[in-house]
C-alpha angles and dihedrals in degrees: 000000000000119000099262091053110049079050089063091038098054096044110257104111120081112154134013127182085205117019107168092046087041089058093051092054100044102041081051092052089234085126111117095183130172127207108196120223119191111205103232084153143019094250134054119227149214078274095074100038086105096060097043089055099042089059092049091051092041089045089048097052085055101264117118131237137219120199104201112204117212094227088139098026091046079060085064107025127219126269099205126123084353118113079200148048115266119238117270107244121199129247106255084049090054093049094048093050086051086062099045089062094043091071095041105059091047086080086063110038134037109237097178136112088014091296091131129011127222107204132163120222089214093075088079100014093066099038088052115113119231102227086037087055098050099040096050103025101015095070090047093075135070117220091204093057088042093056085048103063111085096242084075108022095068080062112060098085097058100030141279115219117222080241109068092034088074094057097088087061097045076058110038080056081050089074095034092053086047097046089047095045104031107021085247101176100172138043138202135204149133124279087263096065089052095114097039085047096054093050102064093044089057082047090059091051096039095056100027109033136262091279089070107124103226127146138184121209114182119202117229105234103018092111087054087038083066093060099042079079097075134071139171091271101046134286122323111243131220087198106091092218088055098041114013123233081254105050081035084063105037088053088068093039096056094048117126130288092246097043098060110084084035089058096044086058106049101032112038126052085229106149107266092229089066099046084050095059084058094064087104108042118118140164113007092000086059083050083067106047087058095050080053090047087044093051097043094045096048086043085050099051098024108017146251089294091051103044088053098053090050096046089051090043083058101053094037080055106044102008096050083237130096143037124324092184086077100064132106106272138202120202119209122202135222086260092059090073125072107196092358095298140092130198136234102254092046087053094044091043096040098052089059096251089115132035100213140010094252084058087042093058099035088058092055089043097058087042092251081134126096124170115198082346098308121111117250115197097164111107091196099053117134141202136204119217088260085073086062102044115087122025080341125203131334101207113182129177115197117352100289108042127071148150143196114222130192141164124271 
């Protein structure tokens, strides 16, 4: 199966302005494409997993990637998908959250010998000049057709900063400056990037001719993917000190019944063939293709070491086999115990599985508390430091969030 096709076959391709020409590129490995990421934190996320593996697929099959960094529209934010503006970072935020992807998507994506590029928007956005812009790119845009693309159009109710309208041209000249500099001929982004996309591409034609070779690509699920990076109890880090190799895995083995083959197809590089036997897996079967999702997701971002020591801190958690000594740990001090001893809802609320005391009992009270796997139900329970020494104290709270806690 060439390139072009098992993308399509595995979900990941939703709109195309040129199909037929986009397949030949791609499948001959002639596509220089670039994915834009704006750094509105110093992490990625789950959220951006799709496009991190897209541009590996698309790099291993001889096309080269660009990864574009937001350093000028970050300046700006994106509206998309928001009912509100984003909050204005400064300058020197925005340059170390550049840094920090950079390092992170190295682990996805070769950037030696010229194979992928690494470039920041805000080496042209923030030389441009404001009369020059909107002389030579402004007029090449139609507001009407602007308001009418749904990143702005679900804000109108509420209210679109100038601000923020000028963002799908600061995109659109995004393509225009790649496709000048660095001969970029495709671009890739999520449905809700159509408009911005398209816009770059009619740019292109408008300033360099109808014979400009520019293309758009929009993946299937990015906008979802987005989304994938949050959970009740905050984003999902790529970033092992934000989101540690074991909650990274438990995340994607705790995904829904009905996600995980979709995500074994658009996430791993698992052969197709084998995602496909598992079509009719189900109940405990289906347990096992997440622990396989789980397991390829956490090798991909942090590694073979890491993966394995989350996979046997799962088993040893939920399987009674296995290695404790993997999971995610909280140390108390000396300070922590009055008298020698500690209660429930300072353990529970100390090693970060409740925000408050008042969750924290709450959370006792409705027998969402277990303690070395035994409910515990007694608000006013108790431990010495004994109950700490050891393999100390697997303190969950639900059915998804623990701790070991032992004593410093």
């Amino acid at each position: 199966m060439n390139c072009y096709e098992e993308l399509v076959a595995r979900g990941l391709i939703a709109q195309v302005t040129n199909e037929e020409e986009i397949k030949k590129m791609v499948n001959a490995g002639k596509a220089v494409f670039y994915i834009g990421f704006d750094p509105t934190a110093d992490s990625l996320h789950v959220g951006h997993f799709m496009a991190l593996c897209l541009m590996k697929r698309l790099q291993m099959a001889g096309n080269k990637p660009i990864a574009l960094i937001g350093g000028g529209t970050g300046m700006v934010g994106d509206p998309s998908g928001r009912t509100d503006m984003r909050q204005l970072m400064t300058v020197e935020t925005i340059r170390h959250n550049c840094e920090c992807f950079k390092k992170q998507m190295s682990r996805f994506i070769d950037f030696s010998e010229g194979r992928a590029l690494m470039v920041n928007n805000a080496d042209w956005l923030l030389e441009l000049n404001y009369v020059e812009l909107l002389r030579e790119v402004g007029a090449c845009f139609s507001v009407n057709n602007m308001l009418r693309a749904e990143c702005y159009r679900q804000r109108m109710e509420k209210g679109l900063s100038f601000l923020e309208f000028n963002y799908m041209i600061m995109q659109s000249y995004d393509f225009y400056m790649l496709f000048q500099k660095y001969g970029c001929n495709m671009q890739f982004g999520g449905n809700d990037q159509w408009s911005n996309m398209l816009g770059g591409t009619e740019l292109i034609r408008r300033k360099l001719g109808k014979d400009a070779h520019a293309m758009t690509i929009t993946l299937l699920l990015n906008s979802e993917g987005k989304k994938m990076g949050k959970t009740q109890s905050g984003a999902v880090w790529l970033d092992p000190n934000k989101t540690s190799p074991f909650d990274f895995y438990q995340y994607w083995r705790n995904v829904e019944d009905a996600d995980v083959l979709k995500c074994l197809r658009m996430l791993t590089f698992l052969p197709l063939e084998q995602i496909d036997e598992m079509d009719h897996w189900e109940g405990s079967q289906l347990n096992k293709a997440k622990e396989i999702l789980a397991y390829e997701l956490t090798r991909l971002v942090h590694g073979d070491e890491e993966a394995g020591k989350a996979q046997a801190a799962a088993k040893a958690l939920f399987g009674g086999q296995g290695d404790l000594d993997n999971m995610p740990t909280f140390r108390l001090s000396q300070e922590d115990f009055t008298d020698g001893r500690i209660d429930i809802l300072s353990v529970v609320q100390k090693s970060g599985l409740a925000a408050s005391r008042s969750e924290a009992r709450r959370n006792v009270e409705q027998g969402g508390v277990s303690i070395n796997g035994t409910q515990e139900k007694d608000i006013k329970a108790s431990y010495d430091k004994d109950a700490f020494a050891g393999d100390g104290m697997v303190v969950k709270r639900g059915k998804k969030n623990f701790m070991k806690v032992i004593l410093n």
